[in-house]
N, C-alpha and C positions, 0 to 999 in steps of 0.2 A: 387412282382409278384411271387407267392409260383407255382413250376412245374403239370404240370397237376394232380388231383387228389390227389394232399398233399396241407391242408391247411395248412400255417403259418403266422405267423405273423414279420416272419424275414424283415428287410430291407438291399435289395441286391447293393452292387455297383461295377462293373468292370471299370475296369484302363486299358485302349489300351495306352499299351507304358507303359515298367519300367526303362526311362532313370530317370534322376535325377527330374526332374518335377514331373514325374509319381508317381514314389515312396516318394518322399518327401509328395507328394500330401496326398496316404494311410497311412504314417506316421503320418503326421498331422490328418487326418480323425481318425486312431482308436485312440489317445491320447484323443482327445475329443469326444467320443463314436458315432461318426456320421451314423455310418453302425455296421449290425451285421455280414455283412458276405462283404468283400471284395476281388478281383479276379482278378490278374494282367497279363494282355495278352500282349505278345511280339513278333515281329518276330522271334526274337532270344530267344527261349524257355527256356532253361539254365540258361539265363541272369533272367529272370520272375520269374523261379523259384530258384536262387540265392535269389532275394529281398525276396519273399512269405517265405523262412527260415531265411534271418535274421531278417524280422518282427517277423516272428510267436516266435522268440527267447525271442525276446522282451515282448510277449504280458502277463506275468505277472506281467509287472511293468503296464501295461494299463487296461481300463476299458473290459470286456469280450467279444470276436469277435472272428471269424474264417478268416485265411487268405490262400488264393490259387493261385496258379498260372495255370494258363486253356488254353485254346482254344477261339473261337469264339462262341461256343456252351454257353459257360458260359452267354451269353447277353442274350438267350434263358428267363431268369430268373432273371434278374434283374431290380430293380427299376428307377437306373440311370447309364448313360455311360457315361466315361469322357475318351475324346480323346484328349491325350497327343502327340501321336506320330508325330515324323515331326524333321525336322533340325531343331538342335536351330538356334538361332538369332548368328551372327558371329560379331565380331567387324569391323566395317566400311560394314557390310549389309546395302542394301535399301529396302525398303518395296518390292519391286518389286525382289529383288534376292530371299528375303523369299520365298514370294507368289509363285515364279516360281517353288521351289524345293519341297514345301509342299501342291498345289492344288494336282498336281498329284499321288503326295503320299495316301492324303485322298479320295482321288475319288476310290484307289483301297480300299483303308479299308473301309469307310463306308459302302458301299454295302452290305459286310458282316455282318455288324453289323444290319443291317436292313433286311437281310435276314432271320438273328435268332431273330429279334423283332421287327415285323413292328410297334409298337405301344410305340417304346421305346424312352424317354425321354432323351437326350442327352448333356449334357454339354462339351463345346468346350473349349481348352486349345491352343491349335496348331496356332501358330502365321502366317501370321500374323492375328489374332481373326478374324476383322472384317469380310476380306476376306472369309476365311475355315470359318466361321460360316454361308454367305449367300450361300458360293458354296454347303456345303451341306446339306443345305436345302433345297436347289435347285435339286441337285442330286437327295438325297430321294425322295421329293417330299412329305415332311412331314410338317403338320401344324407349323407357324412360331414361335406357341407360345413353342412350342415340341422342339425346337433347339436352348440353350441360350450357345451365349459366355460368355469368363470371363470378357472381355471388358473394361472398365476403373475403374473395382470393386480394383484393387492394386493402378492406378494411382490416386482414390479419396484417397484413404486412404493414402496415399505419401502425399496427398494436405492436409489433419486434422492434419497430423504428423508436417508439416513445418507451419503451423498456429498456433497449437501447442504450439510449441517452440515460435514463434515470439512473440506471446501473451501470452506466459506464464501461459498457461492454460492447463488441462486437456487434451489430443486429445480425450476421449470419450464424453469431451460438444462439440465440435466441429461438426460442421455440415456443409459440403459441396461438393462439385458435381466438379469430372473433366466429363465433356459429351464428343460426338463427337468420332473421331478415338480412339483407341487405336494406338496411334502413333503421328507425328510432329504435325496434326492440331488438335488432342483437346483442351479442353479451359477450363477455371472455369469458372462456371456459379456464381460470383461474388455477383450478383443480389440475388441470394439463398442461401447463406451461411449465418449461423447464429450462434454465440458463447451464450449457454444458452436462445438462444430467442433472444437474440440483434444481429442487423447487425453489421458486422464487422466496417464499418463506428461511429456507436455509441459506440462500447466497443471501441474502439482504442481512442475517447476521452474520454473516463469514466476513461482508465485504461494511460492515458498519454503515449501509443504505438505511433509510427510513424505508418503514412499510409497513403499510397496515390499513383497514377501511377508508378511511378519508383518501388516504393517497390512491386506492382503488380504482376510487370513484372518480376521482379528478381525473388518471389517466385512459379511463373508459369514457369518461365525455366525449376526453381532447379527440380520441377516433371516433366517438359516431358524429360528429359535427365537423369533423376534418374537410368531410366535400363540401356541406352549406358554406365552412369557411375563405375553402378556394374558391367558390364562385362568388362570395360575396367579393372577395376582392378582385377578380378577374375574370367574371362574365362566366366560368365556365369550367370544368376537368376536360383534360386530354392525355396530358403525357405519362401520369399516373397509370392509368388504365388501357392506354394503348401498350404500354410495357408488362402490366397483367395478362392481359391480352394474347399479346405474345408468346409469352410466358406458359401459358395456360395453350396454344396454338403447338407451341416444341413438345410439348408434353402427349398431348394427344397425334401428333403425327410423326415421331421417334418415337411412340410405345414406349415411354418414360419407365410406366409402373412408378410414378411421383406421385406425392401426396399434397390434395390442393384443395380447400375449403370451397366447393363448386355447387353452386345450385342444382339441385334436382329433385322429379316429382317420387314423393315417397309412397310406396304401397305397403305399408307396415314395418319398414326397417324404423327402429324405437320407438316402435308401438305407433305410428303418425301417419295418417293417411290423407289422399285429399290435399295435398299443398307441396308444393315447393320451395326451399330452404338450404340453406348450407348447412354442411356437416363435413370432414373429413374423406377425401376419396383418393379411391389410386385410379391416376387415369394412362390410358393407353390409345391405340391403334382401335380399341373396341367402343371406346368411351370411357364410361365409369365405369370400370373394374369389379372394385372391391368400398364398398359404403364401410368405412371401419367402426367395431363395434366400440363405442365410447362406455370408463364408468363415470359416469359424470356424478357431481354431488347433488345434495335433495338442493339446494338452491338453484343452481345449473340446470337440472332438471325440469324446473320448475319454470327455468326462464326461458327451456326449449317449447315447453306445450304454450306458455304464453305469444309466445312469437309465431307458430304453429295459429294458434287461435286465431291474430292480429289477421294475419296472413289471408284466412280463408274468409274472414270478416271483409276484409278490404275487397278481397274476389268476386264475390257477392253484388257490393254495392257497387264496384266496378264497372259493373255488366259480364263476366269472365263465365259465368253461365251462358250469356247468349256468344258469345263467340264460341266456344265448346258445342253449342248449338247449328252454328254453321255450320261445320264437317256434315251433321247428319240429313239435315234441310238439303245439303247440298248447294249451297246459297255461294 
């Protein structure tokens, strides 16, 4: 979105938040030429523009971009917003400590961010995902395709990583789906995973792997505990998810039409309404595309409405009612 009266052909991205997410996020972005112009907004100005100079330091060793540090004025003009800001995740946090510190947090920034871009395309970082991606959607009051989290787009990729290894393959043949929260109740969609076109059930006797329940189980922990276990050791995730991120950034502003496990609010797509969750999506220049229609099994199934459930339960006690209630107060 070139500013009034000046055509170009630039593609814009601003960064709300240059803690460590934020900035890892731009870093990974210009390394892999994702944007031509990137814009890191902060409360803390100094800090924005601290990052926006040791990027730009960098940026002969990268492919050619411009990097700033701005205002809110900067969304005015951009293609896509990714909203990083928010408390991280703390060691022994519950879903519910996050949610509590960082609806209200977003409730005050988005607004502005929609103020300078009613029309602007949004990608959610700020945990916990599911939550802050239906609150502000809700808030705005923006179409649900316009508002994607990052969702379980690092916990699949955790899941091809640990498949991976076990089957001593490739993780880019690897194909499979963590759904459901970003958080204790997602799930593999087991049913959907495929090594080269063979279900995991078939390679595992082709290639004389073990596998079976137990082994399941174990490597479904190792991804949902993957984050508590980084930050127990190191205070904190960045680079994981700033490469998702990005990731997720190319997709949406090169109109990929790629397929990425992204949060968003559902209005009846399999049957679930009322919450926000990862599923399967093609994303583009538009947003979310296309929600792919999944056959999942009666377990799978089963594990979508539970996570589904979790979700709106945690909403609730949240307060994610009164912030949805702001847009209409006007507050």
């Amino acid at each position: 979105m070139a500013q009034a009266g000046i055509a170009d052909d630039k593609l814009r991205m601003v960064i709300i938040g240059a803690g460590r997410v934020g900035t890892t996020t731009a870093y990974a972005a210009l390394l892999t030429g994702v944007a031509d112009e990137i814009t890191m907004v902060d409360a803390e100005r100094e800090r924005a523009e601290g990052e926006a100079m040791d990027l730009i330091h960098g940026l002969p060793f990268m492919p050619p971009a411009e990097v700033h540090a701005g205002g809110y004025d900067a969304c005015a003009n951009a293609d896509l917003i990714v909203l990083t800001a928010g408390a991280p995740r703390q060691q022994g946090d519950s879903r519910l400590d996050l949610a509590r510190r960082n609806l209200d947090l977003l409730a005050a920034v988005a607004p502005q961010v929609a103020a300078e871009n009613p029309d602007a395309l949004l990608l959610i970082v700020s945990n916990p995902v599911d939550l802050i991606t239906l609150a502000v959607r809700r808030l705005l009051g923006f179409r649900p395709e316009r508002v994607i989290g990052t969702g379980t787009v690092l916990d699949s990729a955790r899941l091809r990583a640990v498949l991976a290894r076990h089957f001593q393959v490739d993780a880019r043949s690897v194909h499979s789906y963590i759904l459901g929260e970003h958080g204790d109740s997602q799930f593999p969609a087991w049913s959907l995973a495929r090594i080269g076109g063979a279900t995991l059930d078939s390679f595992a006797r082709a290639a004389g792997r073990e596998w079976g329940p137990e082994v399941r189980e174990r490597l479904a922990a190792e991804v949902r505990q993957a984050g508590a276990e980084v930050i127990r050791r190191k205070g904190g995730t960045h680079f994981a998810i700033g490469l998702a991120t990005a990731r997720l950034a190319r997709a949406l502003l090169h109109d990929e039409r790629s397929v990425h496990t992204v949060s968003t609010e559902l209005v009846g797509e399999m049957g679930l309404r009322d919450v926000a969750l990862s599923l399967p999506c093609v994303l583009g220049r538009a947003g979310r595309i296309t929600l792919l229609p999944l056959d999942l099994d009666d377990v799978e199934r089963r594990a979508l409405d539970a996570s589904a459930d979790l979700l709106r339960s945690a909403w609730g006690e949240a307060g994610g009612d009164g912030v949805a209630w702001r847009r209409t107060a006007g507050a």
